[in-house]
N, C-alpha and C positions, 0 to 999 in steps of 0.2 A: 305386727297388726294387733293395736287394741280389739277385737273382736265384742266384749261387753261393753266399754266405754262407743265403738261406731256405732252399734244397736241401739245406744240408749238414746244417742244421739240422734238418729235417722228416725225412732219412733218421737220424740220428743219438738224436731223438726214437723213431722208429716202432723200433729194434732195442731200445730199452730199456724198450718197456712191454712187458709178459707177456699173453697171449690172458684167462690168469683175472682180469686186474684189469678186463678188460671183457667179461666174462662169455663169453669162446667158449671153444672147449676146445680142451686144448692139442693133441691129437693126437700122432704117435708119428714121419710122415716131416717134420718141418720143419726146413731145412738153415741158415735162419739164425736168430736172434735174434730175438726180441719177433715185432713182427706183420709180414702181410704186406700189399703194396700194396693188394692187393685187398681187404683188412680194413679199413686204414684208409679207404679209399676208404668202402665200404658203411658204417661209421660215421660217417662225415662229411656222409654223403648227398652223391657228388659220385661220377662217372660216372671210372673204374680208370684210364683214361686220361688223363685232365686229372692226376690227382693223382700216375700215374707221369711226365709234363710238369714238373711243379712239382718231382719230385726231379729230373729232369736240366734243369732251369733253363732252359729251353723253354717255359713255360707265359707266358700274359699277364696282369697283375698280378691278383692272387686279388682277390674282391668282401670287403665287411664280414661276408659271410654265410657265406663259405666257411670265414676263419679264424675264425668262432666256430666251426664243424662240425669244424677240424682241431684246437681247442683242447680242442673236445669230447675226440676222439677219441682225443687222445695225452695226455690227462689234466695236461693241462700247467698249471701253480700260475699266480698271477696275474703275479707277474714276467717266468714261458717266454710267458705270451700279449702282456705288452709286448711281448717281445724282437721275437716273431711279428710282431707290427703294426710294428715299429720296420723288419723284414727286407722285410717286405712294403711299406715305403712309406706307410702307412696310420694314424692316431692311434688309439693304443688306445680301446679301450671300455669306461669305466670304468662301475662298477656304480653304480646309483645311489641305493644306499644305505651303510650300514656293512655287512659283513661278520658274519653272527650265525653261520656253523660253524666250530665247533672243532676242529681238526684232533687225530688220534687220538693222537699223542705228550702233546700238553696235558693231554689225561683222563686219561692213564696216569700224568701228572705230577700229578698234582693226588692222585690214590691213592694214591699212593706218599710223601703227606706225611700220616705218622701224628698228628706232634703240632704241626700247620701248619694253619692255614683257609687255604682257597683260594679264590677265585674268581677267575674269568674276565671280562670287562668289552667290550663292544663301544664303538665309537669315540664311542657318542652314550650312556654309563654302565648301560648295560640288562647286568643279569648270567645270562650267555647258559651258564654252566658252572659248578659249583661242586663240593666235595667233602665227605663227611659230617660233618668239624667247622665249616667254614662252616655248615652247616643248623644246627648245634645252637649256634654263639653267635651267629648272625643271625636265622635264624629260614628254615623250612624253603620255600624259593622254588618248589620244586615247587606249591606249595598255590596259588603266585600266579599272576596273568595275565600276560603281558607287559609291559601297563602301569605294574604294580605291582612291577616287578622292575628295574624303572628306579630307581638310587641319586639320580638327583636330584630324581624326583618325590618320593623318600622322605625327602630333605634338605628338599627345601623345601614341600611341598604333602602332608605324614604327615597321616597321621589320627589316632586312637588307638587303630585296630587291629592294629598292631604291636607283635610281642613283646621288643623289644629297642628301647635308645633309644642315640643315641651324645652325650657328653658333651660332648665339643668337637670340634663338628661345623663350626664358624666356618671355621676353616682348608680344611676340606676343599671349603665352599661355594665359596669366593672362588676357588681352583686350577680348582675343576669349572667353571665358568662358563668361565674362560679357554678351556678344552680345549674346549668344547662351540663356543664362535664358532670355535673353528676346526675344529671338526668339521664346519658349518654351510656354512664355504667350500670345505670339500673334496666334500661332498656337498650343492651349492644345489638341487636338483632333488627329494631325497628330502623325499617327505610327512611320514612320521613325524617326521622332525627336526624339520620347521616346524610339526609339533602339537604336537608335546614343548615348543619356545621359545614359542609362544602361547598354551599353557598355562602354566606357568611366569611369564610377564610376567602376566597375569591373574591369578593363584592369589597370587602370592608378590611382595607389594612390597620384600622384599630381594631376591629373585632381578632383579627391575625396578631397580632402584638397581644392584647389580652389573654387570649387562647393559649402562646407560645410561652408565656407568664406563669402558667400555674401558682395561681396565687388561692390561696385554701380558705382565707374568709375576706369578709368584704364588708364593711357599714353594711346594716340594712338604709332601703331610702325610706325617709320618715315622713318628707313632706315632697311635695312637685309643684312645678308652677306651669301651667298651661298656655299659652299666647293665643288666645280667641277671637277670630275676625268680628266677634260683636260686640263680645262684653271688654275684651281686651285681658290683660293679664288674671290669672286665675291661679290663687295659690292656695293647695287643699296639702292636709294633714293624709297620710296614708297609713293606712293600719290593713297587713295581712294579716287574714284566719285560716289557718290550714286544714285542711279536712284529708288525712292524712291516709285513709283507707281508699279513698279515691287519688291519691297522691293530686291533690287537684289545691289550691287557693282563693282566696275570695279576698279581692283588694277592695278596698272601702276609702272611697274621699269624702273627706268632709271638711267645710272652712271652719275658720275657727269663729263663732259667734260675733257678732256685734263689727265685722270687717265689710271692708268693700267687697271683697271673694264672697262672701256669705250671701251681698247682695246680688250678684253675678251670679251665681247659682241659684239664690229663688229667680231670678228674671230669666235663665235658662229652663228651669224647670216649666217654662208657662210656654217658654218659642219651641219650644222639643227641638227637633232636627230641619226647621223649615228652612234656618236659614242654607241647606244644603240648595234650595232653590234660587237663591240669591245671584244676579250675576256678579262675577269673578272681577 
């Protein structure tokens, strides 16, 4: 247990969160920065004393319960609460699933692309965010469950309740599978994943051949082509950005200027998802 370096850390955390980002009010005589001991303390749920201890490096090593209550408190992203477990002596506590929030820069990002689809991707393909021309050349994911907003259930196990079909979709299988066993080793405990993989191997005798494959890399897919009941074929460039502390992705479509795809997407950007009311 670093003892000096978790002190400096815990005080150096607590001057830089603000009273409003955890809902107290600022008040008018506060002579330092961010909060105060006695705040953090009462958000931690851990008795003023102990937690003024742990800033002057006095205290005996904090429990597993404590630094999740200080992690709480100081709002601290998932790498400050390694650091925390690291300072503390102690092995982080990893979540034991993927990560499904989006931190509020990504939404703002995803808005701010007029003539871009975007989505969002959690570590096991469930698309946990997306942006209004996403909904209108995929098809509007709001309407779906969870389940169904999963890209590999809809790779390998579609129905033909889906308004959008992808062309050559082969590429994109063979990559998915790779990321997914190792998503599987990074999160062995979460449920969902091991329901996702054992449906999948039951549903999909390519996804069972793939799986049984162990193959270690794969292309990335560069471009996709869409099959659109309006605009008709739709071929976008795909470029992921990985935001790697949230183990999360951000797929970005874009056509390539001056194409008929380019024009298919302004003309989608204007229908949004109406034509989901169209009859069949």
């Amino acid at each position: 247990m670093d003892k000096p370096g978790l002190a400096a850390f815990l005080r150096s955390r607590r001057e830089r969160v603000t009273p409003g980002e955890v809902g107290l009010p600022a008040g008018r005589r506060r002579r330092t920065p961010g909060l105060r001991r006695e705040e953090v303390a009462q958000l931690a749920y851990i008795s003023t004393e102990y937690y003024t201890r742990l800033e002057q490096a006095r205290a005996p090593h904090p429990s597993s319960e404590v630094l999740a209550g200080l992690s709480r408190a100081l709002r601290l992203n998932d790498a400050e609460q390694n650091h925390l477990h690291h300072l503390a002596g102690a092995p982080p506590v990893r979540p034991a699933g993927p990560p499904r929030e989006v931190r509020q820069s990504i939404l703002d990002l995803l808005d701010r692309l007029p003539n871009a689809a975007g989505i969002v991707l959690s570590a096991s393909y469930e698309v946990i965010a997306w942006n209004h021309l996403a909904a209108a050349l995929m098809e509007d994911f709001s309407t779906r469950s969870r389940p169904e907003r999963n890209l590999l259930r809809r790779a390998f196990l579609s129905g033909d309740d889906h308004v959008y079909s992808v062309v050559d979709g082969r590429r994109f299988a063979r990559s998915s599978v790779n990321h997914l066993r190792a998503t599987a080793a990074r999160y062995p405990d979460d449920p969902e994943i091991k329901a996702l993989i054992a449906d999948l191997q039951a549903g999909s005798p390519e996804f069972a051949e793939l799986w049984d494959a162990h193959e270690i890399a794969a292309e990335p897919t560069l471009c996709k082509s869409f099959q659109h009941p309006l605009v008709g074929l739709v071929t976008v460039n795909c470029d992921a950005l990985a935001i790697p502390e949230c183990d999360q992705q951000v797929i970005i479509y874009t056509a390539t200027p001056g194409s008929p795809s380019e024009e298919a997407l302004r003309l989608l950007s204007v229908l949004g998802t109406q034509r989901l009311d169209l009859p069949g």
